[in-house]
VEXLO-696970 format. One record per residue (C-alpha): x, y, z; residue number from 0. Coordinates in nm, 3 decimals, padded with zeros to 5 digits. Layout:
N
+---------+---------+---------+-----+
!      xx !      yy !      zz !   k !
+---------+---------+---------+-----+
!       X !       Y !       Z ! NUM !
...
+---------+---------+---------+-----+
//
This chain:
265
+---------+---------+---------+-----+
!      xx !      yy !      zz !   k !
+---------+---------+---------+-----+
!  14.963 !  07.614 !  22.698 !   0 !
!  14.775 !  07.531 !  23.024 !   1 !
!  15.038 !  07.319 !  23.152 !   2 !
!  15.309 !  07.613 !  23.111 !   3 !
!  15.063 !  07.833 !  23.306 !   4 !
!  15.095 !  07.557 !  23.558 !   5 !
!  15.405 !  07.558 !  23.598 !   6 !
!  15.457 !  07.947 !  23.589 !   7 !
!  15.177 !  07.926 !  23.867 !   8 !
!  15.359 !  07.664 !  24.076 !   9 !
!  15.696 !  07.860 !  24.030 !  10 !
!  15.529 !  08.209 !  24.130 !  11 !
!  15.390 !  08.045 !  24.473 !  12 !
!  15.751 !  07.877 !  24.524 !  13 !
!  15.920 !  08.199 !  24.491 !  14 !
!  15.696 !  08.398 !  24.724 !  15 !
!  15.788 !  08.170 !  25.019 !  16 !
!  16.201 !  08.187 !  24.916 !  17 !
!  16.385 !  08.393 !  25.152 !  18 !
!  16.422 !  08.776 !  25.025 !  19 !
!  16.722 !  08.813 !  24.779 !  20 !
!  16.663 !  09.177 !  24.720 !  21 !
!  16.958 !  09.366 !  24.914 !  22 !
!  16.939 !  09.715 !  25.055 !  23 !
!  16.733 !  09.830 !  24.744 !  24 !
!  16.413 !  09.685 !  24.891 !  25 !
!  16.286 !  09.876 !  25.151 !  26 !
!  16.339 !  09.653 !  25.529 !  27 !
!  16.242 !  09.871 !  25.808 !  28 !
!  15.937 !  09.668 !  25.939 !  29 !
!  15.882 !  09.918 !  26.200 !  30 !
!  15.707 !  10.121 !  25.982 !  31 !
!  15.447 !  09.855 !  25.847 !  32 !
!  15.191 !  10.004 !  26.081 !  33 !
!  15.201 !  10.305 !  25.877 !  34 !
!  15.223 !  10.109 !  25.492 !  35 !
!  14.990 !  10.100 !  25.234 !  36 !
!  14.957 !  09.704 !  25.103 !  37 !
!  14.944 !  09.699 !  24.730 !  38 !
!  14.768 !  09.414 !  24.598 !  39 !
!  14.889 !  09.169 !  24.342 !  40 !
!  14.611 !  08.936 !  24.137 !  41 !
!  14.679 !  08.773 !  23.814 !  42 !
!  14.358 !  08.620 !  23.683 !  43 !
!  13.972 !  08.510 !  23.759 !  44 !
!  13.711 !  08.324 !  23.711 !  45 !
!  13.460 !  08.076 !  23.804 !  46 !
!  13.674 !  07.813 !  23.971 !  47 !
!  13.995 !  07.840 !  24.063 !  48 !
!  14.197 !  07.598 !  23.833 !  49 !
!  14.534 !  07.666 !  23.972 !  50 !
!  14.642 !  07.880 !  24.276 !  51 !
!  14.687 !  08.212 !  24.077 !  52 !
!  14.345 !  08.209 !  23.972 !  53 !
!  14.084 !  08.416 !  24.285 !  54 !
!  13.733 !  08.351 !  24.227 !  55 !
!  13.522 !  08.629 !  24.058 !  56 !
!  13.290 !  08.565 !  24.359 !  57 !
!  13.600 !  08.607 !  24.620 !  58 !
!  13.737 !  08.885 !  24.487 !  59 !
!  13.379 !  09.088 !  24.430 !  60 !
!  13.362 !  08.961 !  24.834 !  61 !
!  13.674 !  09.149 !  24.900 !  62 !
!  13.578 !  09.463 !  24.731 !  63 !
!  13.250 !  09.451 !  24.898 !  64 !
!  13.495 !  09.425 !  25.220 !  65 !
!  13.680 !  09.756 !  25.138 !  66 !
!  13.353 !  09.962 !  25.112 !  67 !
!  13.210 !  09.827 !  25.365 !  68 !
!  13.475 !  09.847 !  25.631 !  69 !
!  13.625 !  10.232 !  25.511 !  70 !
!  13.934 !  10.165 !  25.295 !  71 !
!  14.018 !  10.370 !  25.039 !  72 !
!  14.139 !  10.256 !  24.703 !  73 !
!  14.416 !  10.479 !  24.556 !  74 !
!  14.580 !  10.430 !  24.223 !  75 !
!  14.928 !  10.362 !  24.194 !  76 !
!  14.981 !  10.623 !  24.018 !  77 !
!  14.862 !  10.857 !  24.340 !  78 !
!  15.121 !  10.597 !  24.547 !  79 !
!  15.428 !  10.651 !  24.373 !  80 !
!  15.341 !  11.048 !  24.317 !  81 !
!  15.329 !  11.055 !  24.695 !  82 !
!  15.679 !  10.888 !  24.723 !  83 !
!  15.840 !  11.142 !  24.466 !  84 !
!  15.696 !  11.418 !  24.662 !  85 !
!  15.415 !  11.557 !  24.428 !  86 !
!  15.157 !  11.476 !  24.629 !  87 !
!  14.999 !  11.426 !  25.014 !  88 !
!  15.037 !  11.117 !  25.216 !  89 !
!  14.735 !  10.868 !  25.101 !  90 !
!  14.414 !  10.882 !  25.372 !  91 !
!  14.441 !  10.583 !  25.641 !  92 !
!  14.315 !  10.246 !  25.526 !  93 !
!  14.458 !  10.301 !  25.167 !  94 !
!  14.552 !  10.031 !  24.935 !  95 !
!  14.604 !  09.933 !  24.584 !  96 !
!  14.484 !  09.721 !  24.320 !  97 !
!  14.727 !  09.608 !  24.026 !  98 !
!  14.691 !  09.275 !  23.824 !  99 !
!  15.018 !  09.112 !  23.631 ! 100 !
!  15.044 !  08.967 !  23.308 ! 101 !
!  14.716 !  09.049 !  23.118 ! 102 !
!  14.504 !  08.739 !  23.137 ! 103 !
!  14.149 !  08.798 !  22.978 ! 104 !
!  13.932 !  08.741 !  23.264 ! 105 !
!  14.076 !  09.101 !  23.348 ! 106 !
!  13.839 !  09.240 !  23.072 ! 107 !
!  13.570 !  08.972 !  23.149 ! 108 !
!  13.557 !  08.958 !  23.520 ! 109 !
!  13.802 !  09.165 !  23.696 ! 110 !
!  13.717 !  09.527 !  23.499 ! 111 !
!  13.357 !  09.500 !  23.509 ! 112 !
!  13.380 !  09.486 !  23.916 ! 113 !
!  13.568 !  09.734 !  23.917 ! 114 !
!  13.376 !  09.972 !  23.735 ! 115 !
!  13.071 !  09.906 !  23.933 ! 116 !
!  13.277 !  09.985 !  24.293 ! 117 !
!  13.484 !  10.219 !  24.105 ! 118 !
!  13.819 !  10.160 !  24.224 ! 119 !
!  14.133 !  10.193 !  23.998 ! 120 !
!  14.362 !  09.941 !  23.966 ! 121 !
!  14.687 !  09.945 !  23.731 ! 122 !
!  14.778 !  09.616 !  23.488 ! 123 !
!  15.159 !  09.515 !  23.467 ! 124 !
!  15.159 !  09.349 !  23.131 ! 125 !
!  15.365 !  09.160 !  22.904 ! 126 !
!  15.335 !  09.265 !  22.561 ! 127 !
!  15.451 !  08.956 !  22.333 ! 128 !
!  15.092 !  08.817 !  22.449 ! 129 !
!  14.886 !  09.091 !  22.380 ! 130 !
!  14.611 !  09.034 !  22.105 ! 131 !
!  14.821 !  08.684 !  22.058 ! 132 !
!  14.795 !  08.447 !  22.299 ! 133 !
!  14.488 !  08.285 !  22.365 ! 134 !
!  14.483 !  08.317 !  22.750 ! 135 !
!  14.502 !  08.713 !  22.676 ! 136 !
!  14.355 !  09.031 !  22.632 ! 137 !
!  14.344 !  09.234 !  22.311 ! 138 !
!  14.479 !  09.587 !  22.254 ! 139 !
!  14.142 !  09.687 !  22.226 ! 140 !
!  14.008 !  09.571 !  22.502 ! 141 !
!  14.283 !  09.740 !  22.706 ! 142 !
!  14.196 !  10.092 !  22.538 ! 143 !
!  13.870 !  10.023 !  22.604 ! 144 !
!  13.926 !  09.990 !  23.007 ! 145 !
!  14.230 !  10.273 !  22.991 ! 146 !
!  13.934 !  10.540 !  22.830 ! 147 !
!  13.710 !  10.448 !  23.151 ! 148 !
!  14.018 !  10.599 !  23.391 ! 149 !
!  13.962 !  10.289 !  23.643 ! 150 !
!  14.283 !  10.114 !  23.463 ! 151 !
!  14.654 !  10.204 !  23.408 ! 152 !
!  14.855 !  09.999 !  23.250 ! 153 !
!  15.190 !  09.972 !  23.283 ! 154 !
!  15.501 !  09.714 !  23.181 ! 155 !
!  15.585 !  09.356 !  23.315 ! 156 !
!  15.858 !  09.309 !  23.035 ! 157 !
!  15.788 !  09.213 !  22.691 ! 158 !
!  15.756 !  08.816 !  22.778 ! 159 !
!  15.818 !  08.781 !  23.118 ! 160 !
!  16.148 !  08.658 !  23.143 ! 161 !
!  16.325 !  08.476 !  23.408 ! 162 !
!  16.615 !  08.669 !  23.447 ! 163 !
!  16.777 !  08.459 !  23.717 ! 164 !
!  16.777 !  08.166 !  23.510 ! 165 !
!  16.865 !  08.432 !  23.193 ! 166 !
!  17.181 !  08.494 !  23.403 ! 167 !
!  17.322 !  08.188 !  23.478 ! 168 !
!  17.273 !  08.041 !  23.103 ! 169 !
!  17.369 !  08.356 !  22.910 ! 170 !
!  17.705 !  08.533 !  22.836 ! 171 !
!  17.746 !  08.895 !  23.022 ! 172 !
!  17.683 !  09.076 !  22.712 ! 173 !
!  17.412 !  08.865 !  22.592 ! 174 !
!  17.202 !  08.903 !  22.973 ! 175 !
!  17.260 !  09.273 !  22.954 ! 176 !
!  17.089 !  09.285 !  22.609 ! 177 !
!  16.800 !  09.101 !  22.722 ! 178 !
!  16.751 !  09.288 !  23.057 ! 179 !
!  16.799 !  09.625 !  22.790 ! 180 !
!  16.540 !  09.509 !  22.546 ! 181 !
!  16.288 !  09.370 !  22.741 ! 182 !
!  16.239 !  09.645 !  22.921 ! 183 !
!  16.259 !  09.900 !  22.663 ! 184 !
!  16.071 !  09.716 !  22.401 ! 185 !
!  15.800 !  09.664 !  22.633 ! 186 !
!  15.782 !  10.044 !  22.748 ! 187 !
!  15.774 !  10.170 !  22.381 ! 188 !
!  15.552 !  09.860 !  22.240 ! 189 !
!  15.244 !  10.015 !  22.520 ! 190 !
!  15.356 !  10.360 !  22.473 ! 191 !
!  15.282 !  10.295 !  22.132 ! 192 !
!  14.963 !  10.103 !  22.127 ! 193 !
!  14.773 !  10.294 !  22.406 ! 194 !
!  14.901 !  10.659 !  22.360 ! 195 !
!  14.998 !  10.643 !  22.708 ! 196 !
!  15.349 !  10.733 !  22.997 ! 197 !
!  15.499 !  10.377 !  23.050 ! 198 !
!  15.722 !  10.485 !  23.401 ! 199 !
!  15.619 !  10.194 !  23.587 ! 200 !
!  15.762 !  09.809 !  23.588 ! 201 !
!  15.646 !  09.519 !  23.803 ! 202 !
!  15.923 !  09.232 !  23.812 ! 203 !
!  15.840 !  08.850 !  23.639 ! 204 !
!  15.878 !  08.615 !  23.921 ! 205 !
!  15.959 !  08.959 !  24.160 ! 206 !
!  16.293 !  08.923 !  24.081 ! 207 !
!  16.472 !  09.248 !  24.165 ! 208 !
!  16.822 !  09.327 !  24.228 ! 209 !
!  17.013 !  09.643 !  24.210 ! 210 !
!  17.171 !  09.541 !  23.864 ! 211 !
!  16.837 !  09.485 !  23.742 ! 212 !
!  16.734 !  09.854 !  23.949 ! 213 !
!  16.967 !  10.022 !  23.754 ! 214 !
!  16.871 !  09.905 !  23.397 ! 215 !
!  16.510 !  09.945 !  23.456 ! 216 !
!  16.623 !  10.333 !  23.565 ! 217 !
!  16.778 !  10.389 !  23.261 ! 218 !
!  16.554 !  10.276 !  23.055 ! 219 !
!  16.323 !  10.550 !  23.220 ! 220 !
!  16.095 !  10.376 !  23.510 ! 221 !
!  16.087 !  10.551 !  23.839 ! 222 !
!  15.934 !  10.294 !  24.066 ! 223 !
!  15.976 !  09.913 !  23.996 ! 224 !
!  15.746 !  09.649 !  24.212 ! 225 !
!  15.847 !  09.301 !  24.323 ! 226 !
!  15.657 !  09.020 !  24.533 ! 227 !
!  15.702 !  09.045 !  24.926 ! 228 !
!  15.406 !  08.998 !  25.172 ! 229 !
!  15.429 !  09.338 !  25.385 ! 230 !
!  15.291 !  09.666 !  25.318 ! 231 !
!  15.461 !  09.934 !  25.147 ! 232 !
!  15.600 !  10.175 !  25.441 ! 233 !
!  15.709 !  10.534 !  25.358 ! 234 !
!  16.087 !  10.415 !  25.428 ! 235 !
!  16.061 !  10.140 !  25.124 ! 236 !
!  16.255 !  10.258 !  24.834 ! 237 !
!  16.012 !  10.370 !  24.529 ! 238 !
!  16.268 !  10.123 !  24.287 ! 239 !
!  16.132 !  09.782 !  24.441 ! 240 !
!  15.810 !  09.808 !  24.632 ! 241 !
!  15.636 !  09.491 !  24.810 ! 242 !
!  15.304 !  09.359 !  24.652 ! 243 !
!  15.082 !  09.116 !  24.824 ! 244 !
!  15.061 !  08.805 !  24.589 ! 245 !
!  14.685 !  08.732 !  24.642 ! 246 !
!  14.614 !  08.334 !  24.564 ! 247 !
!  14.278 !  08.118 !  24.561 ! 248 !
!  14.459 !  08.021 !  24.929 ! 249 !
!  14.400 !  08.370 !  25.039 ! 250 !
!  14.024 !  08.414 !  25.032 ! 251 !
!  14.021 !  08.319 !  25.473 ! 252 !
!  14.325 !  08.563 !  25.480 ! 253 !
!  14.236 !  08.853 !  25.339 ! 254 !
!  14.129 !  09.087 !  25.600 ! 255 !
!  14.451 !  08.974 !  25.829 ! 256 !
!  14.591 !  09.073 !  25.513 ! 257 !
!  14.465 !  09.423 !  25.548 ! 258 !
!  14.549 !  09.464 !  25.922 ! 259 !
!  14.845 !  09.699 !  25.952 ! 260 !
!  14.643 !  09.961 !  25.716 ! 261 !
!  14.353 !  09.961 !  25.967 ! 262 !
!  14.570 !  10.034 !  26.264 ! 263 !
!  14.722 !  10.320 !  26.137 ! 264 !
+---------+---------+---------+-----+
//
């Protein structure tokens, strides 16, 4: 199991660096960054960073001591993609957000108890064929438990984080279009279920998003999708495939130059 977490980890980093592949559907007008909101992408935590997905717990409680101390403002995603369908203000200056993918444990263990204490939301994009499985994961219950405090959303990253690049190219038509259909329904209803909750939200495995994929995720009822591309969200970005900042152990110098285009609002 840890070497396939490898891997996944070395193939994440590989595909942040790749040239966008996104088309028109992803937001591109970089004159507006000044006025974006970065949304922040971890995946897990802990003591020592093992591999490059995994941030200190003592970097990333640095970084939130950061935010308070230098005026930003944490918003939920939820508030973020209200704002783009209209239902509510734009966010104050210096806003960000806080989401996590995949639903490692040290979420429950290290991640959720910081963020209780600075009380900042942040949402979880998870897969659910892990959940209350794998060993690497959390439970069910531990993800009621930190949806009942309000600090957590949690919202779908498929139902076992598919590679649906690769899916493409080694599946029939028919057969890619019913694994694009049931992983992201099955994954929607499967939290739905589980946490009593509205699944509307879907962050992309390996922020792989095209408009095929835009469409499908559409009908199967999300109204904002979120890939991998290091720029703030800008008001022009379209809600179906927002940028995240992938945050790696390489990051901890970075992350206030990270943060810059916020602060010059």
């Amino acid at each position: 199991m840890k070497a396939i977490v490898l891997i996944l980890s070395a193939l994440l980093v590989f595909l942040l660096w790749l040239p966008s592949t996104r088309g028109e559907s992803c937001g591109k007008d970089l004159s507006a960054r000044s006025a974006g909101i970065p949304i922040l992408l971890y995946h897990r935590f802990g003591p020592i960073a093992t591999d490059p997905m995994t941030v200190t717990t003592a970097v990333f409680e640095s970084q939130l001591q950061y935010l308070s101390s230098n005026g930003y403002v944490v918003i939920s995603l939820r508030q973020l993609v209200d704002y783009y369908l209209g239902k509510r203000p734009t966010p104050p200056i210096k806003s960000l957000v806080l989401t996590a993918d995949d639903g490692h444990k040290s979420l429950y263990t290290d991640m959720f108890p910081l963020l209780k204490q600075y009380r900042v939301p942040a949402t979880l994009f998870i897969y659910p064929s892990a959940i209350s499985n794998a060993t690497y994961a959390t439970t069910w219950d531990q993800l009621k438990e930190m949806k009942e405090t309000g600090f957590i959303d949690v919202q779908s990253h498929t139902f076992w984080h598919p590679n649906f690049k690769k899916d493409k190219e080694r599946l029939k038509p028919s057969e890619y279009e019913h694994l694009v259909e049931m992983q992201l329904k099955k994954s929607k209803e499967k939290i739905e279920r589980e946490l009593d909750i509205k699944v509307d939200m879907l962050a992309w495995p390996f922020g792989i998003c095209n408009d095929e994929l835009i469409n499908k995720a559409l009908e199967a009822g999300y109204v904002a999708t979120f890939t991998m591309e290091r720029r703030h969200a800008c008001a022009t970005d379209n809600i179906r495939c927002l940028p995240r900042y992938l945050i790696t152990h390489s990051d901890k110098g970075a992350f206030e130059r990270i943060l810059i285009p916020a602060s010059g609002r």
